[in-house]
C-alpha positions in Angstrom: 60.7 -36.7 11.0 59.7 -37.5 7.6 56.9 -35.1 5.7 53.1 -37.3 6.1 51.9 -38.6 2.7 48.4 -37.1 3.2 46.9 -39.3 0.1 48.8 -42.1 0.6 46.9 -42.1 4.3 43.8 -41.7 2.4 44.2 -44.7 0.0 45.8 -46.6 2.6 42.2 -46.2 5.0 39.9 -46.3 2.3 41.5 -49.5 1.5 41.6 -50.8 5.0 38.0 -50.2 5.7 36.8 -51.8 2.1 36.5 -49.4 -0.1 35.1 -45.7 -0.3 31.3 -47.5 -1.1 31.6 -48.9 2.7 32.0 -45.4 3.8 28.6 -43.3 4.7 30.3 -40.4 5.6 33.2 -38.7 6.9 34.1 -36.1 9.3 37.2 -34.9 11.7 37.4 -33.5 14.9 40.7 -31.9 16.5 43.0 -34.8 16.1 40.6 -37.6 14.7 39.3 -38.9 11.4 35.7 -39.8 11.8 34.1 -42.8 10.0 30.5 -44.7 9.3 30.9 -46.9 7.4 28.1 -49.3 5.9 28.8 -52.6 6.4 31.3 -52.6 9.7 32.5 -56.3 9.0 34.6 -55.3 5.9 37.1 -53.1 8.0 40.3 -54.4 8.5 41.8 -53.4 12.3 45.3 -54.9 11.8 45.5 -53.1 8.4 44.3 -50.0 9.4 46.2 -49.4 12.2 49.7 -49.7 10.2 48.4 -47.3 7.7 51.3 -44.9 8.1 50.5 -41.9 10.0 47.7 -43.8 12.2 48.2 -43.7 15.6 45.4 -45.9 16.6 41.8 -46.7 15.9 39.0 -46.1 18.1 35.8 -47.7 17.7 33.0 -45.4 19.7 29.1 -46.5 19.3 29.7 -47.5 15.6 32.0 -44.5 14.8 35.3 -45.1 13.9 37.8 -43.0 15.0 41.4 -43.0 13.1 43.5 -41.0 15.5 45.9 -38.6 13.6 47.1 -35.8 15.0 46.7 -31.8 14.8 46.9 -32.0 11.0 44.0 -34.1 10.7 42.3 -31.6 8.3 45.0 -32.5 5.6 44.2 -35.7 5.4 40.7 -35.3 6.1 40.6 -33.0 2.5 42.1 -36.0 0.5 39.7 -38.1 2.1 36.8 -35.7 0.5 38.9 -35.4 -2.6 37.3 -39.0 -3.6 33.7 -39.0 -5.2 32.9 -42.0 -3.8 33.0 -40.2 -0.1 30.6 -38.0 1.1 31.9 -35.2 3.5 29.1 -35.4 6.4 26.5 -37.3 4.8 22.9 -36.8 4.2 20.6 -37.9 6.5 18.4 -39.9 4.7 21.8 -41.4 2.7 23.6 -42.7 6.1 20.3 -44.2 7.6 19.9 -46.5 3.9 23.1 -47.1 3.6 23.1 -48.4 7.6 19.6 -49.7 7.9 20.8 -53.2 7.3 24.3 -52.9 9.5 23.0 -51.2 12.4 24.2 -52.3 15.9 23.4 -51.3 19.2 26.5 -49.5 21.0 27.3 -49.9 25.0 25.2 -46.9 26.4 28.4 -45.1 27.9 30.1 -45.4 23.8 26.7 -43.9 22.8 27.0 -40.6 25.0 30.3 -40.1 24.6 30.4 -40.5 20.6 27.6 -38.0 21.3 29.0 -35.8 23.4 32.7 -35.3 21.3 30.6 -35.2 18.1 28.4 -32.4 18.9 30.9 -30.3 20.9 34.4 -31.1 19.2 33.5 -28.9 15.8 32.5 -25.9 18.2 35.9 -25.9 19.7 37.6 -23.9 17.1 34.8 -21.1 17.6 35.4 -21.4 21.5 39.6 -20.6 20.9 39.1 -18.0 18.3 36.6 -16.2 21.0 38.0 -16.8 24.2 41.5 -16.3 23.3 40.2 -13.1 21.8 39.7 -12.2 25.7 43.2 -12.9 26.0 44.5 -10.7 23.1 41.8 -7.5 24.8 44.0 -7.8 28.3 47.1 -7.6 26.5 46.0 -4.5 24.7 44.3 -2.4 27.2 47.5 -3.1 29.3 50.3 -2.7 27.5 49.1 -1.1 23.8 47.1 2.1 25.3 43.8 0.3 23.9 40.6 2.1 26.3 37.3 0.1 27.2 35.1 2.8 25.2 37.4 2.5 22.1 35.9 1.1 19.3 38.6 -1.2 18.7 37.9 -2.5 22.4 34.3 -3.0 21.2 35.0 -4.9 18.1 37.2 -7.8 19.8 34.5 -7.8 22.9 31.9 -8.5 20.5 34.6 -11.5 19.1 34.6 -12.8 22.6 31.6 -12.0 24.4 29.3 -13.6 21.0 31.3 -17.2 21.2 29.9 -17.8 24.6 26.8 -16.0 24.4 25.7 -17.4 21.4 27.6 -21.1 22.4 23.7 -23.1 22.1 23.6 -22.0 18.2 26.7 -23.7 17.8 26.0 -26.8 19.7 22.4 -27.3 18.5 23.9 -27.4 14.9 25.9 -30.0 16.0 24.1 -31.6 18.1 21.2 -31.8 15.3 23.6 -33.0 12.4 25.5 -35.5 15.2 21.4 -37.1 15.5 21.2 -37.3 11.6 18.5 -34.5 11.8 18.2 -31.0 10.3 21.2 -28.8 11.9 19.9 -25.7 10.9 16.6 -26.4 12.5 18.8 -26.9 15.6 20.5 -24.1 15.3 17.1 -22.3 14.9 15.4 -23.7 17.8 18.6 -22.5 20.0 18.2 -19.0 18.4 14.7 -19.0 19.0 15.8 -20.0 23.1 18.1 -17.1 22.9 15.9 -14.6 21.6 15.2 -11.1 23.6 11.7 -11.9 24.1 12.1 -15.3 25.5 15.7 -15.4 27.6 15.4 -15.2 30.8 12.2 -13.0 30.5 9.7 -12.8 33.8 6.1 -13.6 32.9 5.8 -15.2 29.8 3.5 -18.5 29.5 1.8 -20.6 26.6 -2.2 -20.8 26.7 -1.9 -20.0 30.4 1.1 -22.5 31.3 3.5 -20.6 32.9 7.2 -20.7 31.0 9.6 -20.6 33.5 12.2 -18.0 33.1 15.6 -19.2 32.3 19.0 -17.9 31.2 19.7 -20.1 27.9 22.9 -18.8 27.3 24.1 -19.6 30.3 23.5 -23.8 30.0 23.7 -25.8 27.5 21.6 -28.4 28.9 18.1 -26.5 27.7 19.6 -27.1 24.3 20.4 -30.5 24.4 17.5 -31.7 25.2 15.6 -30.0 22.9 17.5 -31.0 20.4 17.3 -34.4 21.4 13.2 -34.3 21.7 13.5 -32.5 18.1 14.9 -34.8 16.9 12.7 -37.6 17.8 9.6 -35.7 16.1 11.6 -34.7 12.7 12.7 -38.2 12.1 9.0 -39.2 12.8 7.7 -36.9 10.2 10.5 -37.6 7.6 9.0 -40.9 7.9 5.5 -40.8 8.0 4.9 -37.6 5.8 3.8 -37.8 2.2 6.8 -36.8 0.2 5.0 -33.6 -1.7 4.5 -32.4 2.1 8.0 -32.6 3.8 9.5 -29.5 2.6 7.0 -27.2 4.3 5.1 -29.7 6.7 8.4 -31.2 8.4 9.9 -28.3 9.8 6.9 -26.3 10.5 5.5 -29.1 12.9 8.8 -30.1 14.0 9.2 -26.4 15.9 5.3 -25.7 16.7 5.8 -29.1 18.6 9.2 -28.8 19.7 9.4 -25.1 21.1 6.9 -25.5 23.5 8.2 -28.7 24.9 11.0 -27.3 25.2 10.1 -23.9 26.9 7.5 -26.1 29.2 9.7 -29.4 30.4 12.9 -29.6 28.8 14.4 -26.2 29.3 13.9 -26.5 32.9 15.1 -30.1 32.8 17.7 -29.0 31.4 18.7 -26.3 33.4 17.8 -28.2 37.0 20.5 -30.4 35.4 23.2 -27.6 34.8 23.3 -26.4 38.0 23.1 -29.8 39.5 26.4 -30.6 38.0 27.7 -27.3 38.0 27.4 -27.1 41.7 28.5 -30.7 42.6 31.6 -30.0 40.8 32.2 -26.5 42.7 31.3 -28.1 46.2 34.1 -30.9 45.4 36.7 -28.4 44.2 35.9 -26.1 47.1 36.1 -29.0 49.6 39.4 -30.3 48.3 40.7 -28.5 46.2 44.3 -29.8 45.0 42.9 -33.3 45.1 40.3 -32.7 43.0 43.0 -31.3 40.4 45.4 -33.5 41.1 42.8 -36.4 40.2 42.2 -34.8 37.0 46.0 -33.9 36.2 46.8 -37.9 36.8 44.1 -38.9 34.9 43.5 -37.1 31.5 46.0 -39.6 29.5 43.7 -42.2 30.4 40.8 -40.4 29.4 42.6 -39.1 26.1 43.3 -43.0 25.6 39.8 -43.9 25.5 38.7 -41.0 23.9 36.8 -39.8 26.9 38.3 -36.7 27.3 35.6 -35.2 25.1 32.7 -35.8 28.0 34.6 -33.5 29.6 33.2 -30.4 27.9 30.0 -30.2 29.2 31.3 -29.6 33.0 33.9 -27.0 31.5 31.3 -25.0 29.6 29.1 -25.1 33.2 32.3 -23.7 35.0 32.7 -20.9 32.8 29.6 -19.9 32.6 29.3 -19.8 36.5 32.7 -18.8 37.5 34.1 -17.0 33.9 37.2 -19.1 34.3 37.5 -22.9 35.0 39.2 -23.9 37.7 39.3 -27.5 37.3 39.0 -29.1 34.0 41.4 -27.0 32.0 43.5 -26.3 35.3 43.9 -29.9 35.5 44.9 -31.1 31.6 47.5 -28.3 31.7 50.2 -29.6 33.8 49.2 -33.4 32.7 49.2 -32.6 28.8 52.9 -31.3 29.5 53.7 -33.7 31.5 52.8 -36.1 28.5 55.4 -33.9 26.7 58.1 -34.4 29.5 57.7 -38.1 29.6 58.2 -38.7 26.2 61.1 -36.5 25.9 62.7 -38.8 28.5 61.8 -42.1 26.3 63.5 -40.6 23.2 66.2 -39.1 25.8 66.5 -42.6 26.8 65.7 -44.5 23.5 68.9 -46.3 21.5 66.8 -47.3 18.2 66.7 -43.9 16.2 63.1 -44.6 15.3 62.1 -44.1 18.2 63.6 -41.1 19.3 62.5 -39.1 16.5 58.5 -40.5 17.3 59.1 -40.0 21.1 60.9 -36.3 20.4 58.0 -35.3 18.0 55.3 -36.4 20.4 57.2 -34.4 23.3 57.1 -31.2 21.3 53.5 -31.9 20.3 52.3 -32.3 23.1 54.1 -29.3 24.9 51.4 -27.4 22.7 48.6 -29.5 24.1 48.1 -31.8 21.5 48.7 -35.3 23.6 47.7 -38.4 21.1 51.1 -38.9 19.3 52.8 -39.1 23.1 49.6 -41.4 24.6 49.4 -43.8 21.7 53.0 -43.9 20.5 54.8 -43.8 23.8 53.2 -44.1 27.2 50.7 -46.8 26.1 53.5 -48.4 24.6 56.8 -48.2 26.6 54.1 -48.0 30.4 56.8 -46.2 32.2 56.6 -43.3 30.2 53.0 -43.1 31.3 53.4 -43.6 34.8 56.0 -40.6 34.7 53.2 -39.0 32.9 50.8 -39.2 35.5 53.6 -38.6 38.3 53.9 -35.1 36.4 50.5 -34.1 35.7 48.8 -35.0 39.3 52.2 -33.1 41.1 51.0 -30.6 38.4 47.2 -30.9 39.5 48.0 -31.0 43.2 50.3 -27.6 43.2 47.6 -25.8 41.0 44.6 -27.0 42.6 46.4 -25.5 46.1 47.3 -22.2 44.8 43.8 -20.9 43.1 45.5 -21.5 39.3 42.6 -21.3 36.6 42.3 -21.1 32.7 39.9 -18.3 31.7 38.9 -19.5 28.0 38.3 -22.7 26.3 42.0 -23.3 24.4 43.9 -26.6 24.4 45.7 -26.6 27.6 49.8 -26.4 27.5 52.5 -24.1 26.8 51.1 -22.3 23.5 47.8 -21.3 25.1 49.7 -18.6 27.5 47.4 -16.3 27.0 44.3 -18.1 28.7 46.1 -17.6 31.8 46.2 -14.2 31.9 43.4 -12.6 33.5 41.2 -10.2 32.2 40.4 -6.9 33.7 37.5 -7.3 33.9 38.2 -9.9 36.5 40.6 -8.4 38.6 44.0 -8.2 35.8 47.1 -8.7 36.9 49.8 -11.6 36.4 49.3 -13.6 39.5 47.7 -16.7 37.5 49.9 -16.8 34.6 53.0 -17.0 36.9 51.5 -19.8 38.6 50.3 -21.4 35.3 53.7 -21.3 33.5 55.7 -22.4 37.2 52.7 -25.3 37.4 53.3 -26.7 33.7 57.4 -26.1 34.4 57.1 -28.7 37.8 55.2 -30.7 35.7 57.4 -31.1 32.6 60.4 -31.4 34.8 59.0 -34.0 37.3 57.6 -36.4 34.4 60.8 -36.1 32.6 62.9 -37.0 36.3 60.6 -39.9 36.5 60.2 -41.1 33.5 63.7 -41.1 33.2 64.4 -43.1 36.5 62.0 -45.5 35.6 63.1 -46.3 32.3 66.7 -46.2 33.5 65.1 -49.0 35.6 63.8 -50.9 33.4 66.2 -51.2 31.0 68.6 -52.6 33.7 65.9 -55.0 34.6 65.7 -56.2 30.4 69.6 -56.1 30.4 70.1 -58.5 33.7 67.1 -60.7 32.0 69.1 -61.3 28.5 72.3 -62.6 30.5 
């Protein structure tokens, strides 16, 4: 496969979308190349989606998303390389430079460009920690590494502070993803966290009783703080005298906000969490392999419409309650692989050379988890590749929803995240759950690949008896 042209990509969707003035900002998440752009009727679709290298483009809520790949961040940095692009964007620069393009998104678009923009950049943090878990098994049961070591200590801290710690990170984002103050949202989620305020008895604000809540167990509380806080900063931005806003904006902005938040919203919030949290242990408890199954079968469609990323809320409930997560994650594993096994049928089966080497690439890919070179340049173009896919990954779902399998840290689910499987000590040890992981994603590869096979076998024959 030939080496990517990271500027050329650059030049080639600056150009397609009209020119780095029409861009307000830029960003990346995982696998996608995030845009605003300033006046959207200057982008070109049919351009922009031959730009070598572009998979597809998504249009979420006004965002456009230019799906890439895993090395998104290369092209990302010669994105930022021009001066006329502005990595992230001010607040005050995106809302001029929109004011007079603005258009009112589907509500669905809106919360989900909300929820992957505030939770995709704290995924990285999530890996590094959780997989950190991962890496403590491995040495207390094989490298001689004790519980009271200090080495022990120091990669517990790693882990324990990514979760623990999890609304700092997401009130950042969630704050810059609102075109507010992210540090203020980080700060009101410190503030939620603090020793004298998480999930103290007692407490209450000129005699209103604070209700005492575990913040670092829901990220809920958070969310809708942010959200209210965001509502009163972009208030006082607007209505403050400018000689005032340094020191007036944020002071208001958390005397009014903390309370609110501590009063109404946290326990909103938290009602919320545990609403969802147990709807979505009652259905896995009731049926079990279905509900995996449903979730194995479907994640290409929801990596299609880039939906897969409202799918982190429910995870970070799961692990929270259970310390594992024996659904979403559980599910995506044996249907990411079996996105791998499909498409290494279609280049298996494939005459134009092309398109084996794009269908043998995206196999490997997404092997390791990462799906959107097989979604958008196979399944959703060849079908029967996709329909083998989901063959695989509900089989996949099915079989690992019946025997108890679970992933027990946030990593992309697939082959090269072994070590999530494992499970901790603390939890019991032993190998039990990575057997069943690696056999589930195994049945799945090998059942996608069968029938994707077959089914392309099948329709080729049907092309072949339609040209005579």
């Amino acid at each position: 496969m030939a080496k990517k042209d990271y500027a050329a990509m650059a030049d080639g969707v600056i150009k397609a979308v009209g020119g780095e003035g029409n861009i307000a900002n830029v960003t990346h998440c995982m696998t996608r190349l995030r845009l605003q752009l300033v006046d959207d009727s200057k982008l070109n679709e049919e351009e922009a989606k031959k730009v070598p290298g572009v998979m597809n483009l998504i249009v979420q809520n006004g965002e456009y998303q230019f799906v890439i790949g895993q090395d998104v961040p290369s092209l990302y940095e010669e994105m930022v390389k021009h001066d006329g692009i502005k990595a992230g964007g001010s607040v005050d620069d995106i809302e001029a430079a929109k004011s007079d393009n603005k258009k009112k998104g589907k509500i669905m678009d809106a919360i989900f460009s909300f929820i992957g923009g505030t939770f995709s950049p704290c995924i990285p943090v999530l890996v590094a920690g959780g997989l950190t878990g991962a890496v403590l098994t491995l040495l207390t049961n094989f490298c001689g590494v004790t519980a009271d070591s200090g080495t022990y200590q120091v990669f517990y801290a790693i882990n324990q502070a990514a979760f623990y710690f999890l609304p700092i990170f997401v009130g950042f984002a969630a704050a810059s993803r609102l075109k507010c103050n992210g540090y203020l949202g980080a700060f009101l989620a410190a503030i939620l966290l603090y020793s004298g305020i998480n999930g103290v008895e007692g407490l209450d604000f000129f005699g209103l009783k604070i209700q005492a809540i575990s913040y670092n167990a829901n990220i809920f509380p958070i969310i809708l703080g942010v959200l209210f806080m965001s509502v009163i900063y972009k208030f006082l931005q607007k209505h403050m005298p400018v000689y005032l806003k340094t020191i007036v904006v944020p002071l208001l902005t958390m005397l009014i906000t903390v309370p609110v938040t501590l009063l109404i919203l946290g326990p909103i919030g938290n009602t919320v969490g545990t609403w969802l949290c147990d709807g979505l242990l009652a259905l896995y408890r009731t049926v079990p392999a279905l509900s995996v199954a449903i979730v194995g079968a479907g994640t290409c469609w929801l990596v299609f419409f880039g939906m897969n990323n409202a799918t982190y809320v429910p995870l970070f409930l799961l692990l929270a309650e259970l310390g594992s997560d024996p659904l979403i994650c559980t599910g995506m594993a044996p249907a990411n692989v079996a996105v791998g096994g499909a498409c290494l049928a279609a280049a298996l089966i494939a005459k134009n050379a092309e398109e084996k080497s794009v269908a043998a690439g995206a196999g490997i890919t997404a092997m390791c988890g990462i799906t959107e070179p097989g979604v958008y340049g196979v399944l959703f173009v060849k079908k029967y590749p996709l329909i083998g896919a989901m063959i695989g990954g509900g089989i996949g779902g099915f079989i690992a929803g019946l025997l108890g399998m679970t992933q027990y840290v946030v990593s992309t689910p697939g082959f090269i995240s072994f070590a999530a499987y494992i499970t901790p000590a603390e939890q019991g040890g032993g190998s039990r759950n990575f057997i069943i992981a690696m056999a589930v994603m195994v049945i799945a590869v090998i059942i996608s690949f069968v029938s994707t096979y077959l089914l392309g076998k099948r329709q080729l024959a049907k092309e072949a008896k339609a040209a005579k």
